[in-house]
C-alpha positions in Angstrom: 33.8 0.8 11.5 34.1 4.4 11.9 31.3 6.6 12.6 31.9 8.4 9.2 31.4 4.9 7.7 28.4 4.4 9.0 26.5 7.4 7.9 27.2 6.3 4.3 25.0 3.0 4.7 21.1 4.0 5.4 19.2 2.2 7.7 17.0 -0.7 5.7 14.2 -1.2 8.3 11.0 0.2 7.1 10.2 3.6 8.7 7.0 1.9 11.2 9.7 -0.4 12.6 11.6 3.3 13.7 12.5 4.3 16.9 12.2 7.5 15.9 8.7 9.3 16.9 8.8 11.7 14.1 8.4 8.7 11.4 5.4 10.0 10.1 6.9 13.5 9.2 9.9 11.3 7.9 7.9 9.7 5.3 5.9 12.5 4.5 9.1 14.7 3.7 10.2 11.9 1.3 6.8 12.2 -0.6 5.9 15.0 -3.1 3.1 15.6 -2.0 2.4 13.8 1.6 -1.1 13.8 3.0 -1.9 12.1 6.2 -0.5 11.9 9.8 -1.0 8.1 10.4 2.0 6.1 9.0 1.3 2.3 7.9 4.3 0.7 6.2 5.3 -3.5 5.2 7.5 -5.3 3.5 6.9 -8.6 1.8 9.4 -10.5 -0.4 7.9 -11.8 -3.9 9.9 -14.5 -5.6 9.8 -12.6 -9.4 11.5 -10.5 -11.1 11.1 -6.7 -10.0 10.4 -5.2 -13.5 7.4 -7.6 -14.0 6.1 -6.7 -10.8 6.3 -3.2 -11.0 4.5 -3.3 -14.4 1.7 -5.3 -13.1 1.6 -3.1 -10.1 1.6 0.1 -13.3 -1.6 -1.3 -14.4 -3.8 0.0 -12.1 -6.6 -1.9 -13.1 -4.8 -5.3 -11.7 -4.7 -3.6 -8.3 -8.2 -4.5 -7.5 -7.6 -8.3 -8.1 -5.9 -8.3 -4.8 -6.8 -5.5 -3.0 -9.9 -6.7 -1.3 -11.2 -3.5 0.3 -11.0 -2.2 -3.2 -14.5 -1.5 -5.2 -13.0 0.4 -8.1 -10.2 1.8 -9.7 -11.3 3.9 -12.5 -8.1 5.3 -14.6 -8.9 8.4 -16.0 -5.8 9.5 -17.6 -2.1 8.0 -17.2 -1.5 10.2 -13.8 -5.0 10.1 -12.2 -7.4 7.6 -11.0 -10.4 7.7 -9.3 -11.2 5.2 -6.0 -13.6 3.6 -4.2 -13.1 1.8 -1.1 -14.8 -0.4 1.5 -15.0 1.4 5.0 -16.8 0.1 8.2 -20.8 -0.5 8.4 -21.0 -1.1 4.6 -20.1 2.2 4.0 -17.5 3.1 0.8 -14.8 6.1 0.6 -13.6 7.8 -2.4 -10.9 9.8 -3.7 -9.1 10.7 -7.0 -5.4 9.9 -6.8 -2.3 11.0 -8.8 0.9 9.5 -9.5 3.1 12.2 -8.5 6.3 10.5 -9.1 8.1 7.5 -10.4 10.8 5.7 -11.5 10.8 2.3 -14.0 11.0 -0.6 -12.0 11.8 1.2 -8.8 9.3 2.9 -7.2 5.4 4.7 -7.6 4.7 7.7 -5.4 1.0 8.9 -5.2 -1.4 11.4 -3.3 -5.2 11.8 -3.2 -6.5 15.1 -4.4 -8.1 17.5 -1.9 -11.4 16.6 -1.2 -10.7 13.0 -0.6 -12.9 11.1 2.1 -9.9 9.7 2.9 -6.5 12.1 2.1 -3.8 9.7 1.3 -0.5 9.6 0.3 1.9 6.8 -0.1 4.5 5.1 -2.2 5.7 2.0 -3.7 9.1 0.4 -3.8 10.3 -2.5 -5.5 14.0 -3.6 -4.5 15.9 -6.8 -5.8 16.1 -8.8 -2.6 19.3 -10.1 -1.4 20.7 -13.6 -2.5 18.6 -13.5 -6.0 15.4 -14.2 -3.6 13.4 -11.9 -5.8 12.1 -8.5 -4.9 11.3 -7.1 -2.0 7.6 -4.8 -2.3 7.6 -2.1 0.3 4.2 0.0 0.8 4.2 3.1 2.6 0.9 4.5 3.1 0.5 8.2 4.7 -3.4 8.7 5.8 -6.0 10.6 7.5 -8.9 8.3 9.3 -12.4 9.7 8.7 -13.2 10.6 12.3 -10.0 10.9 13.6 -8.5 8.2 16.3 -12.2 7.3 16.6 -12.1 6.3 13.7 -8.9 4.4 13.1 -10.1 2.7 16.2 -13.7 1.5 14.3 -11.5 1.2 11.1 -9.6 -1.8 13.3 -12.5 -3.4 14.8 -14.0 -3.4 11.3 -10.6 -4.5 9.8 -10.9 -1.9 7.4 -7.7 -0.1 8.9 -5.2 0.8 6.2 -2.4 -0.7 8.3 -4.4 -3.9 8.3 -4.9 -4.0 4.4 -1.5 -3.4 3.7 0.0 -6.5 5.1 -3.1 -8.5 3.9 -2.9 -7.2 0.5 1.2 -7.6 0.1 0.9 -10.9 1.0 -2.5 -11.6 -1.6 -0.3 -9.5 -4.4 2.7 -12.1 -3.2 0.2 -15.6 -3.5 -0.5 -14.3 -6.7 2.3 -13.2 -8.4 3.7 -16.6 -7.0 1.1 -19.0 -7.7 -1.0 -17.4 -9.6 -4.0 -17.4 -7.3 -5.1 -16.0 -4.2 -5.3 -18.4 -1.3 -8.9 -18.6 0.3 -10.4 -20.7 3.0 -14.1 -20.5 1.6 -15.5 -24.2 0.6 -18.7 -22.9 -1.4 -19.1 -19.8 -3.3 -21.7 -18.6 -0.7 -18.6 -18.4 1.6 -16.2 -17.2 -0.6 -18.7 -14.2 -1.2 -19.5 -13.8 2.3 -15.3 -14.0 2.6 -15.0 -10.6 0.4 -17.3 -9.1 1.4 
């Protein structure tokens, strides 16, 4: 294969896999509006068709069934929403966010307004996976830590890292697009509480 040849196919891996150190700037120059220095990216393959899980996806309101950090989603209009998230010691984080570009069954783009406790930018895509194995979900997630590294670091220790979440909720939006539930190890409602919170 020539080297001309090559240049016409793009590389698949998600940009956190890259060896290149510039990633972040990468992302962000892909974004219409990127906000955020710290790059957190996954992939997860759901076995459903990619137009009905880009419409549940649409519906904001559904994105707090498996995002477990997530408090709130209040849609204010069709573009904007207003969020509140866990953080470390109990604490909550809030921003209003805007869908800044997107495509029917493809992909949803977003950024946090200035002002945000936690400026964010990120996008959504939603790919048919090879072999008919349904659609692969790919979330790239552009953020600023409150406090800086400090921060990120207590964010981690707290698991309330945005890198952390966005594995753990792909895989909760997978079980239940799949299944129709979320998987949970709590036995008693006691735990299951103490389990989300």
């Amino acid at each position: 294969m020539s080297a001309d040849t090559q240049t016409e196919w793009p590389d698949e891996a998600p940009l956190t896999t890259s060896k290149n150190s510039d990633s972040a700037k990468i992302a962000g120059e892909a974004l219409v509006e990127p906000k955020g220095n710290s790059l957190s990216g996954t992939t997860v393959t759901i076995n459903r068709p990619r137009a009905e899980l880009f419409a549940y996806w649409r519906e904001l309101s559904n994105l707090a069934r498996f995002m477990e950090n997530v408090v709130s989603i209040e849609q204010v209009n069709g573009r904007q929403s207003r969020w509140v998230v866990k953080a470390p010691a109990g604490k909550t984080v809030g921003w209003t966010s805007v869908i800044t570009e997107e495509s029917e069954g493809d992909f949803i783009a977003w950024a946090s307004e200035d002002g945000a406790d936690v400026p964010n930018s990120g996008r959504v895509d939603f790919r048919d996976a090879p072999g008919g194995r349904g659609t692969w979900v790919t979330a790239t997630i552009l953020y600023d830590p409150p406090g800086g590294v400090l921060g990120k670091i207590i964010a981690k220790m707290f698991q309330r890292e945005p890198a952390i979440q966005a594995r753990r909720d792909l895989r909760r939006f997978k079980q239940l697009m799949e299944t129709g539930e979320i998987a949970t190890a709590a036995w008693t409602r006691a735990q299951l509480e103490e389990e989300i919170a």
